[in-house]
DRENDO-875153 format. One record per residue (C-alpha): residue number from 0; x negated, y negated, z negated. Coordinates in Angstrom, 3 decimals, padded with zeros to 6 digits. Each point is the difference from the previous one (the first is absolute). Layout:
N
   nr         u         v         w
  NUM         X         Y         Z
...
END
This chain:
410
   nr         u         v         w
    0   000.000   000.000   000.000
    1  -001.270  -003.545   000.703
    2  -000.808  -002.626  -002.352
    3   003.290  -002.136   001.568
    4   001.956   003.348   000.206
    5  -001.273   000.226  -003.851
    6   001.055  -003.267  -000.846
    7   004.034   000.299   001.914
    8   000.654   002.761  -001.836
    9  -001.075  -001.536  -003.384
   10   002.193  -003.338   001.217
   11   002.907   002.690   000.453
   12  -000.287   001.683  -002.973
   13  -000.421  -003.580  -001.768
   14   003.657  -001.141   001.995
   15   001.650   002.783  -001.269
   16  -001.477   000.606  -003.740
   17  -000.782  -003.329  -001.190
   18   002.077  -002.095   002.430
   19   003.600   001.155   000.216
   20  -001.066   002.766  -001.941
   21   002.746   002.762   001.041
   22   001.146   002.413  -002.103
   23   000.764   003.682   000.714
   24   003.547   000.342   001.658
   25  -000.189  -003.844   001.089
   26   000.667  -001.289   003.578
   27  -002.797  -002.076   001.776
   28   001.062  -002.670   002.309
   29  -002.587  -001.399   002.478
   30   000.307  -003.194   001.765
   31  -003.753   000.255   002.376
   32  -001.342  -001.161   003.300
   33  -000.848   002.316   002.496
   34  -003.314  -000.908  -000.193
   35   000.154   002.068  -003.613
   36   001.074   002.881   001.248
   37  -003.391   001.709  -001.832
   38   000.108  -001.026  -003.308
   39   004.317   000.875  -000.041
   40  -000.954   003.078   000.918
   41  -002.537  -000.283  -002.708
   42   002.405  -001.422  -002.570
   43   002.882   002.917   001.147
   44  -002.155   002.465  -000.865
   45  -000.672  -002.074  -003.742
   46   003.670   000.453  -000.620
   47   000.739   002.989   001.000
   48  -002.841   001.552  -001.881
   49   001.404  -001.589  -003.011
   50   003.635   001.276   000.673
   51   001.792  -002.600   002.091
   52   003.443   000.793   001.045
   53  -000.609  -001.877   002.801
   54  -002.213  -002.465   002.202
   55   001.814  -002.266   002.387
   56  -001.672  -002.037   002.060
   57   001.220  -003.146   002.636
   58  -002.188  -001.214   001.974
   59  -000.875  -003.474   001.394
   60  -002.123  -001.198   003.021
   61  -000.969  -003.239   000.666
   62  -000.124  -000.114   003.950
   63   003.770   000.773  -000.122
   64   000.400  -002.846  -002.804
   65  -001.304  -002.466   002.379
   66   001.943   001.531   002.831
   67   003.225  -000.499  -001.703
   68  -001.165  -003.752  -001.303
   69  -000.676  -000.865   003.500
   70   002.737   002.067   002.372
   71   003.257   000.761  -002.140
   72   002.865  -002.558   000.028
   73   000.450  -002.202  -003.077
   74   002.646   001.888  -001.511
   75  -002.404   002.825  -000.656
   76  -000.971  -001.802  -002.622
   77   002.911  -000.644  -001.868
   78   000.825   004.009  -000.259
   79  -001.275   002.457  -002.341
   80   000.518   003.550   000.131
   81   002.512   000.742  -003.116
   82  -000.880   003.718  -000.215
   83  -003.321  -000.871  -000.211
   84   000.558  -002.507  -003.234
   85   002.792   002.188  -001.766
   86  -002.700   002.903   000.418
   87  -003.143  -001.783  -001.881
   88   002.559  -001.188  -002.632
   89   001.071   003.394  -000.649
   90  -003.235   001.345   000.090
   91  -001.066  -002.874  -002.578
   92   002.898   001.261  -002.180
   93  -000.889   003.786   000.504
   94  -003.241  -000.318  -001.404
   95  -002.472  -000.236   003.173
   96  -002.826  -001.538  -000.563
   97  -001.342  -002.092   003.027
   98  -003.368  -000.808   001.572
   99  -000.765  -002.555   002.643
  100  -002.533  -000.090   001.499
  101  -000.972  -003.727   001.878
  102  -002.452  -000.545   002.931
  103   000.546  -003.704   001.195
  104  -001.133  -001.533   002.704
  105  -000.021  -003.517  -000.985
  106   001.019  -001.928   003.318
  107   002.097   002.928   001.483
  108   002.887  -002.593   000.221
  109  -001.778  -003.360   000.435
  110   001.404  -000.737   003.351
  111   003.592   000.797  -000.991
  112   002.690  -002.400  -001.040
  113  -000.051  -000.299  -003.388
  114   003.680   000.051  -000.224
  115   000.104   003.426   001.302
  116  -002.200   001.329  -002.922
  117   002.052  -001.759  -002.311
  118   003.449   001.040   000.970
  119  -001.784   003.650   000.269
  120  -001.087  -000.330  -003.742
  121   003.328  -001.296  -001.319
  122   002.117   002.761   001.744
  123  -002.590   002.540  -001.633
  124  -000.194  -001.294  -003.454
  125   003.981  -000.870   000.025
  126   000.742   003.811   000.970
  127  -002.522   002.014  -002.629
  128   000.759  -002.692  -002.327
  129   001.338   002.761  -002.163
  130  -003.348   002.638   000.117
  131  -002.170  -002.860  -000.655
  132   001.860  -001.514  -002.666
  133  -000.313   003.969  -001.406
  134  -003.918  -000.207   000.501
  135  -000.983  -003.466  -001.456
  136   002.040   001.459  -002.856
  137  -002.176   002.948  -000.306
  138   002.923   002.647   000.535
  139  -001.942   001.506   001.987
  140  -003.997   000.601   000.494
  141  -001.615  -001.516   002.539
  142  -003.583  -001.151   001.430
  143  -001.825  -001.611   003.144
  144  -003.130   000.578   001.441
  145  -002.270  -001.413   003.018
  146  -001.630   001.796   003.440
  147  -001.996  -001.406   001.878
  148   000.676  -000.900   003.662
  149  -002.124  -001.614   002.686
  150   002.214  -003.213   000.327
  151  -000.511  -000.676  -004.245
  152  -003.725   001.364   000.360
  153  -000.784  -002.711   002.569
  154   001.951  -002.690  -001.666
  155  -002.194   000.529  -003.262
  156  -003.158   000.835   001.574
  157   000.224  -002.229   003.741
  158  -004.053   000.300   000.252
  159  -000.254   003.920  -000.294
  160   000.601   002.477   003.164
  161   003.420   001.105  -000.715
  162  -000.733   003.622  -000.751
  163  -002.332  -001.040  -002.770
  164   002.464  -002.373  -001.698
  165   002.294   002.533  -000.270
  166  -002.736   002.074  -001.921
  167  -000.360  -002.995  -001.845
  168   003.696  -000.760  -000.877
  169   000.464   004.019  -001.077
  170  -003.169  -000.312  -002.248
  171   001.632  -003.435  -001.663
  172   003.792   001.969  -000.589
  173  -002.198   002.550  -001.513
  174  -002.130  -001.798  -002.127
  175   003.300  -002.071  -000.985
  176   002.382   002.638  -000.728
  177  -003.348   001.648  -002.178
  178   000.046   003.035   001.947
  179  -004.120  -000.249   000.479
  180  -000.075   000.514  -003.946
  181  -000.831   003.748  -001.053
  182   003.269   000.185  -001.803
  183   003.080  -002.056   002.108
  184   002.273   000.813  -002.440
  185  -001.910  -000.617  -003.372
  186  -001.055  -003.018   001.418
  187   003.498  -001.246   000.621
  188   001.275   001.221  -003.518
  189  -002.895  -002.891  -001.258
  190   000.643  -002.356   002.091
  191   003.806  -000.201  -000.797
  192  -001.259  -000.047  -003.707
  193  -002.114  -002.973   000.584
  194   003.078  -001.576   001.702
  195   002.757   000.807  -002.569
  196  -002.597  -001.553  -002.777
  197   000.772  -003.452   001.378
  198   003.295   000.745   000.498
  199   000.225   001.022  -003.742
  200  -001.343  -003.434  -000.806
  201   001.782  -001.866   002.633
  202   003.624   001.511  -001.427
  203  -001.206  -000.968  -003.514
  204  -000.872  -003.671   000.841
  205   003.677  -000.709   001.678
  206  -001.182  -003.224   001.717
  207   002.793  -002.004   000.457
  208  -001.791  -002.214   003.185
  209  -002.940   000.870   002.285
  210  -001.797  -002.837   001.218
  211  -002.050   000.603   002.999
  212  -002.526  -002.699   001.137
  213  -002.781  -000.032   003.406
  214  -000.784  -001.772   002.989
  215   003.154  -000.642   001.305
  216   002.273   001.838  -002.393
  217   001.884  -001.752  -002.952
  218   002.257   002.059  -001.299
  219   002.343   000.736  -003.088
  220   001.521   003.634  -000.573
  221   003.098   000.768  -002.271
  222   000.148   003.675  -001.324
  223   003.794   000.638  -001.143
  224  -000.043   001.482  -003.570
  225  -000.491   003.809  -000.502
  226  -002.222   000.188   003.247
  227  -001.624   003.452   000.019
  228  -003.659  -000.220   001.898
  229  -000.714   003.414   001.931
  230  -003.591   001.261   001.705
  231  -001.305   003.202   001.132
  232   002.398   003.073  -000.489
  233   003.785  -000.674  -000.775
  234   001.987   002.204  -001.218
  235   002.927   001.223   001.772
  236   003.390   000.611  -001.510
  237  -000.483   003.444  -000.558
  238  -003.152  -001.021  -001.497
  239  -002.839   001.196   001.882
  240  -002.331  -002.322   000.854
  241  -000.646  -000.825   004.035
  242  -002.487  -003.135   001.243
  243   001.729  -002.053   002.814
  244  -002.934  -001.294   001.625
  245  -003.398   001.385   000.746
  246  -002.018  -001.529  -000.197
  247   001.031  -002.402  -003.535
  248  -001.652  -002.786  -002.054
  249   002.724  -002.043  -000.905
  250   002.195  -000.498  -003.218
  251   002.926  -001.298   000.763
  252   003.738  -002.118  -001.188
  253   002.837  -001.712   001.036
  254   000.408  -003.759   000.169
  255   003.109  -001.511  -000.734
  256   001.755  -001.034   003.191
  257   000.640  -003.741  -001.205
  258  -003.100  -000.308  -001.832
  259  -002.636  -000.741   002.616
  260  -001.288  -003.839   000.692
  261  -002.758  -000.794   002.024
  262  -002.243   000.702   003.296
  263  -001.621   003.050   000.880
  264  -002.757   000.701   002.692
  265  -000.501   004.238   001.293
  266  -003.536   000.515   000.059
  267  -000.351   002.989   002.562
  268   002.193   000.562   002.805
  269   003.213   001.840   000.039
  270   001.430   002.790   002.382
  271   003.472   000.092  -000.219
  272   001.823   002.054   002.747
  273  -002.819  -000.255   002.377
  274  -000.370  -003.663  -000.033
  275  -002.805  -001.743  -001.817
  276   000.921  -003.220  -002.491
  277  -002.956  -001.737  -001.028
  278  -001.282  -003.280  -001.803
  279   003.835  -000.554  -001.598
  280   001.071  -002.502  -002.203
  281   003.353   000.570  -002.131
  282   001.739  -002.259  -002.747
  283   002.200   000.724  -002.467
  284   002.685  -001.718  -001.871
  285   001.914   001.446  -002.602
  286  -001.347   003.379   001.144
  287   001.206  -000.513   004.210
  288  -002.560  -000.560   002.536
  289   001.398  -004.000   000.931
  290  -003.472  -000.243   002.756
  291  -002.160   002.040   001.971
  292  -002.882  -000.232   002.185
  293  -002.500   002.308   002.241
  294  -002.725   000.074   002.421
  295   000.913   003.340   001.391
  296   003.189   001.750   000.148
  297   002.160  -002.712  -001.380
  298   003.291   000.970   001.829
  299  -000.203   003.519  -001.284
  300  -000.371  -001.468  -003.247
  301   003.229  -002.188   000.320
  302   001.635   003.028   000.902
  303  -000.786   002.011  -003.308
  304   000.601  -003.121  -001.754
  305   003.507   000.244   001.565
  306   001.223   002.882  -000.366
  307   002.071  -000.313  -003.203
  308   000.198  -002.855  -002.968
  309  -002.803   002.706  -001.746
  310  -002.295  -000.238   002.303
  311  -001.037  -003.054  -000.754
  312  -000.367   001.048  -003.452
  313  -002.992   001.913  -001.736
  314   001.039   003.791  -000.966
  315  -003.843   000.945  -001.627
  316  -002.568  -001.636  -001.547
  317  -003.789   002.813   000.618
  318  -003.069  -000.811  -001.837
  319  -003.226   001.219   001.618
  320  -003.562  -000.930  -000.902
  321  -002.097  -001.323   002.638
  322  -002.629   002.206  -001.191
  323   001.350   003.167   001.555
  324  -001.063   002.947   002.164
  325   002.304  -001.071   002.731
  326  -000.670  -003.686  -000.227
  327  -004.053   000.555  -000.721
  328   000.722   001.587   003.691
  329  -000.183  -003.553   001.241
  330   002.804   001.503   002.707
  331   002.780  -001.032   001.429
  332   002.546   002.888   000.530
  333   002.710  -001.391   001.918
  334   002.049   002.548  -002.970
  335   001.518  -001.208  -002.591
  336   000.161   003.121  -001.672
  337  -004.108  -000.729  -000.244
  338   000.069  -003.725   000.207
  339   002.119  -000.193  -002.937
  340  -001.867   001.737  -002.108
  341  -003.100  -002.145   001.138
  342   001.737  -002.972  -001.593
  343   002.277  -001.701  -002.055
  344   003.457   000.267   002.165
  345   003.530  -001.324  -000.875
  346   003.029   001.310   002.357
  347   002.816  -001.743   001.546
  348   003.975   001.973  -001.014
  349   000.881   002.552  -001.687
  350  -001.455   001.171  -003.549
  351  -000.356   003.093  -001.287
  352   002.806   000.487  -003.010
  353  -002.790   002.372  -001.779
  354  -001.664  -002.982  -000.722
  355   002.295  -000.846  -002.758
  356   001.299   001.477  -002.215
  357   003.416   002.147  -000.014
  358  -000.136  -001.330   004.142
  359   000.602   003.421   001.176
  360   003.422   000.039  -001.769
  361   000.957  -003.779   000.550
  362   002.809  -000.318   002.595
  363  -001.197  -002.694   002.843
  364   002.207  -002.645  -001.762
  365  -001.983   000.827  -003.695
  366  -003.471  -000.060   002.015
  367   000.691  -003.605   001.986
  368   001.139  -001.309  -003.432
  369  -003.345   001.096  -002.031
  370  -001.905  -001.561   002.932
  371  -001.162   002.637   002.395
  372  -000.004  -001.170   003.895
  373   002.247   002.697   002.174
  374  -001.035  -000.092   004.056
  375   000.219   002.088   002.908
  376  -003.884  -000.283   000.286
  377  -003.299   000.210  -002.470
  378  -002.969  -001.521   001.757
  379  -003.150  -000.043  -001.772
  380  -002.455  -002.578   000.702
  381  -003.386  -001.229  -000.764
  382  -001.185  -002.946  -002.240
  383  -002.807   000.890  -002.078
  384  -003.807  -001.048   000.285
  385  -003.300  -000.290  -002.158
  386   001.174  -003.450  -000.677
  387   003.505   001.031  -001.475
  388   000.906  -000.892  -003.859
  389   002.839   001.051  -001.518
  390   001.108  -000.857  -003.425
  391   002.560   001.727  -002.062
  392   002.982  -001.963  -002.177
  393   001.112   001.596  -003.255
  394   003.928  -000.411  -001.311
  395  -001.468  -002.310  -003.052
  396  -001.905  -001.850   003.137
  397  -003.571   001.292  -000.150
  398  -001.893  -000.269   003.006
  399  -002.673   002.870   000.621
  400  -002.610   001.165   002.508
  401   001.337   002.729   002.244
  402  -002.402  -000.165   003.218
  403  -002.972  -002.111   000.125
  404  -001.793  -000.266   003.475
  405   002.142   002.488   001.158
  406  -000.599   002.934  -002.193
  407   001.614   000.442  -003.632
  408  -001.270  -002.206  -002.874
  409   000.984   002.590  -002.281
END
């Protein structure tokens, strides 16, 4: 077996174990490109040898994406296929556990209207509004991982031969997802400790106001009362633990949805639906984005912004040190499931109702009340830097050092 063989099967094994980690008699649902086909077989095999029930696997491809973006009619894009969303929310219910797998290519859709995109995403998110209200609740296990592709290898690496940024872009996933360590597994059960540690001190502080200050960020943070920081593993509602994204280095909260004053400038681009925004500018009053500008991608941007009253609100606040092995990369991944965790990252609509506490029993009338933002979408994006402070205020008014220079202070 090659080393890279070596290493896809460990990256499989990690998926399945440590990721969604599937339990005997469990269902596996796949979401991959085709481009993946390998490691799915790979992570099929996992599962099975563990005593899956099942491993279902749709596929995507994105040469007939862009064929559809550029050739079908408009009204394409304001259907969804019903049987396909009544299926993942029954599966969510039934106690699948699902894996996607995400291999962007970061201007795949640079040359399409962005109105397209956007009516595309809104029809999506409006039909499996119900399975993904059951995953950001944690009813059901789930995780993502990264492949790499030529079009994301060249977009990170644009001065290598293609072939060898590809090499390069496998040996970064690995290194990220610490599946070059001798023991994957051990190494993730410590590095979730490390995580939970500030989370244990984070949940203990209750901060009642972030205050984030940099060049070209000003900006205050409410956090509604009971707020429940998460990072690393979660824990499902049947109580076995699962890690969303790997790779992870953030600890992370919910804002609350009024509570947010002030300007905020990303710091690394960001992908979103194959369209790059860079170099933005947003401001916030009384916790709604009121202005916006960009260098690159602005009319995508206005089209998030617009797709419901909580999209122009924040839905998570993510801590991140800028001393961190994706960040010490000095990379930009064109991924936010790696750029995010290269930096401190807020994200536009909906929160996550584990992130306070009793949210996963509140009705959607008891969560708006307590302050938690409800949207169709949850975009994270990028704002931290080396030059990032952010201060924490107590409920008798205390003001303490959280980050300093972009890494914690404590």
């Amino acid at each position: 077996m090659s080393n890279w063989d070596n290493s896809l099967s460990k990256y499989a094994k990690l998926a399945v174990r440590v990721g969604v980690n599937l339990q005997q008699g469990q269902t596996l649902f796949v979401n991959a490109p085709i481009q993946a086909a390998e490691l799915v077989r790979k992570i099929a095999a996992e599962a099975y040898e563990i005593g899956a029930k099942n491993v279902l696997v749709e596929w995507n491809d994105d040469q007939l994406t862009s064929l559809k973006y550029k050739m079908a009619p408009d009204e394409a894009f304001t259907e969804f296929p019903m049987w396909k969303a009544q299926g993942l929310e029954e599966l969510s219910i039934g106690g699948a556990a699902f894996l996607s797998i995400l291999s962007p290519n970061p201007d795949l859709l640079k040359h399409i209207d962005p109105k397209r995109v956007a009516t595309a995403t809104k029809t999506q998110a409006t039909a499996t509004q119900k399975y993904r209200s059951n995953l950001m609740s944690f009813k059901a296990r789930w995780s993502i991982i990264s492949v790499a592709n030529e079009e994301w290898a060249a977009k990170v690496f644009p001065d290598l031969p293609v072939g060898e940024a590809v090499d390069k872009l496998w040996s970064f996933i690995f290194e990220a997802t610490r599946v070059n360590t001798e023991d994957p597994i051990q190494a993730w059960i410590d590095h979730n400790n490390h995580l939970h540690q500030k989370v244990d001190l984070l949940n203990t502080k209750q901060y009642r106001t972030l205050v984030y200050t940099a060049p070209g960020t000003d900006l205050s943070i409410d956090l509604p009362d009971n707020h429940v920081w998460l990072g690393g593993s979660k824990e499902a509602q049947d109580d076995v633990p699962f890690n969303p994204n790997m790779p992870t280095e953030e600890v992370f909260t919910m804002p609350h949805k009024d509570g947010v004053n002030g300007y905020v400038r990303s710091t690394k681009p960001l992908n979103y639906g194959g369209t790059v925004i860079n170099n933005f500018t947003l401001t916030f009053e009384k916790g709604k984005v009121v202005d916006m500008s960009a260098e690159q991608g602005g009319e995508t941007l206005q089209h998030l912004l617009d797709t419901d009253d909580g999209a122009r609100r924040l839905g998570e606040v993510a801590l991140v040190p800028f001393h961190s092995p994706i960040s010490d990369s000095n990379l930009i991944f064109f991924n936010t499931l790696f750029d995010e965790n290269a930096s401190n990252h807020l994200a536009l609509g909906q929160a996550y109702p584990t992130n306070i506490q009793g949210g996963t029993d509140m009705s959607k009338d008891e969560l708006i009340k307590a302050g938690v933002n409800t949207s169709l979408t949850h975009v994270d994006f990028m704002v931290g830097s080396a030059e990032m402070n952010i201060d924490g205020i107590t409920a008798d008014g205390t003001r303490e050092p959280i980050f300093r220079n972009g890494n914690w202070a404590f």
